[in-house]
Structure formats: C-alpha cells, structure tokens
N, C-alpha and C positions, 0 to 999 in steps of 0.2 A: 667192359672192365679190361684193361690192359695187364698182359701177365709179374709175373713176380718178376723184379730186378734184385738180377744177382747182385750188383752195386750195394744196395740197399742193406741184401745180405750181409755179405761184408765188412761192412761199413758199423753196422751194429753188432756183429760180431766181434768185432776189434775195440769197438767201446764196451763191452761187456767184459771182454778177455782184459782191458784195463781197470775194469770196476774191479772182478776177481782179485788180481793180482794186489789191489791198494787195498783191497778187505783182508787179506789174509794179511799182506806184510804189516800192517798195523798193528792187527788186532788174534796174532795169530792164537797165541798163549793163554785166550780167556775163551777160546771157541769151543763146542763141541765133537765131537768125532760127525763127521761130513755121512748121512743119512743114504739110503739106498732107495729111498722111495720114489725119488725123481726118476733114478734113474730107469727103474720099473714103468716109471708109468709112461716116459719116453719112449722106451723098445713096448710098451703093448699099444700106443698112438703109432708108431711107424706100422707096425704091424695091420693094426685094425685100419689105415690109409692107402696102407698096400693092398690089401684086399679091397676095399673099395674103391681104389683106381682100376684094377683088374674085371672086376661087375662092371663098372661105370661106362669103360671103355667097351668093353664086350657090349654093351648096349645099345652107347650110342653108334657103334659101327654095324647095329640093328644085324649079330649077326643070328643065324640059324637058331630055333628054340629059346631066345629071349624076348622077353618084354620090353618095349620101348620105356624110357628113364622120363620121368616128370622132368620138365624144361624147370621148374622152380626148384625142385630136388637140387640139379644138377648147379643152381645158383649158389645152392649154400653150400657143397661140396666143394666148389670154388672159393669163396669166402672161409673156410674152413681149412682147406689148401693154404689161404694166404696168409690166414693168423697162425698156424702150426708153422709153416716156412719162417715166417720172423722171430715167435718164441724158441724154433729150435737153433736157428741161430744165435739167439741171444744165450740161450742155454749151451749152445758149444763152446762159445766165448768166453763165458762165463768158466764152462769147467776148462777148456784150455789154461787160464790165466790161473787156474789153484792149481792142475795139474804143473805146469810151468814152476811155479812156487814151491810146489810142495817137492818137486823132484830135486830142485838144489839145497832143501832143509836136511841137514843132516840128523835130524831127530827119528829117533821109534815112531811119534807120533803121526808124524808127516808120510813114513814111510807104509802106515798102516791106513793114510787115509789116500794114500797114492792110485790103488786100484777104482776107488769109489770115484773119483776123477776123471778118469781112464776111461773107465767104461761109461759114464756121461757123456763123454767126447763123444764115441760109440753109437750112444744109442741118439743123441742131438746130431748127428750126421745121417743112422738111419734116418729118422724123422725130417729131415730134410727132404732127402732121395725122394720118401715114400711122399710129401705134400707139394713136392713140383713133377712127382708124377704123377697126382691127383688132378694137380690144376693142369697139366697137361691130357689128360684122357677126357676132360670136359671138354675140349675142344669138338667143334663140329668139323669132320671129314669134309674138305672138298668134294664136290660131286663133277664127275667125268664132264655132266654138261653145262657147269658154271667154268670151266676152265676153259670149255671150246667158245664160249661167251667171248669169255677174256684176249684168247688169242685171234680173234675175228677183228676187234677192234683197232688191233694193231697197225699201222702200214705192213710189216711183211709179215703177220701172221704169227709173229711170236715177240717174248715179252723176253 
C-alpha cells in the first residue's frame, strides 16, 4: 500500500471547498443554522487517531514494556488512516468554501453560523495531522542491518 498523496488531498479538498461555496450561494436563505455535531465528532477522530498513532508507533518500534502490534491490526489502522485523511479533507474543503461564504454575507445569520465553520476547518485539519500521522507510525523501522545490506551493494559503499 502506497502512502496517502498529499495531491489527492488537495485536489479533493478544493472540489469540496467549491461544492460548499455553490451550496450555500444558491440555496443560502431556505438552510438551517450549520450543526455542531460534525464538528465534534472530527476533533474526538483526530484525537482518538492521535492516540492511536502514538500506541502504534511505540509498538512497532518494539520499544521497552510493550506488546508487539498484530501485523493485521496494524493493516486497518492504515486503511483507517487513509479514508479519515480524504473525508477530512473533504470536510475542510467543504467548511472552508461556507466559511469563505459566510464571511462576505453581511447577515446576523451568516455571522452566527460563522464560528461553526471555523471551527470545522479546525477540527478537519486536526483530523488530518492526526490520520497521516497514523498512516505514518504504521510504517516499519529500518533496521541497522537491512541498511548495511543496502550499502554493500553499491560500488562505493553508499547510495
């Protein structure tokens, strides 16, 4: 499995942050006030990712008074890494393009759904951080004598 591109990110990020933006400017006037629950449940995933890159890693770098990590565990922790990295992307995008919106409405209402925006952005950046630090602690450690492997083969000894 090849890791997450940041490309990818991006790229879906910026179509989201366009979706946003065409959802509200259309249809701003018949919407509801913009809900807190996403954004909860985005900062308690960064959280609960963050912590489990920090176990995972401690693990796999087998260090002092831990348990070695299931090679399968460790599969869907990556997997898990990869679809949190694209939904939160898509979810920063997303609130980018209403925050964007809502900050040039010169209405009460806009101005009152402004933080719930904001702090999406927030917590869909956590949740990034915390699922390409996930898929990054899954990785296995070089070990000292796959490198001297490496550098053996070379003509001068190094790469």
């Amino acid at each position: 499995m090849r890791p997450t591109s940041i490309s990818v990110l991006i790229v879906a990020g910026l179509a989201a942050a366009a979706l946003g933006w065409l959802l509200l400017s259309f249809s701003y006037g018949r919407l509801p006030e913009l809900p807190w629950s996403p954004v909860v449940v985005l900062f308690v995933l960064a959280i609960a990712e963050g912590m489990l890159a920090q176990n995972t890693s401690v693990r796999i770098q087998r260090k002092r008074g831990t348990l070695p990590v299931d090679p399968l565990a460790v599969a869907r922790y990556v997997a898990l890494a990869k679809a949190s990295a694209l939904v939160a992307a898509l979810s920063l995008g997303f609130s980018a393009g209403l925050a964007a919106w809502l900050a040039m409405e010169p209405t009460q209402a806009a101005g009152d759904d402004l933080p719930t925006a904001g702090s999406g952005l927030v917590g869909a950046a956590a949740l990034i951080g915390a699922a390409l630090w996930l898929e990054r602690a899954c990785r296995i450690p070089e070990s000292p004598d796959s490198k001297d492997e490496d550098d053996s083969d070379h003509p001068s000894g190094r790469r």
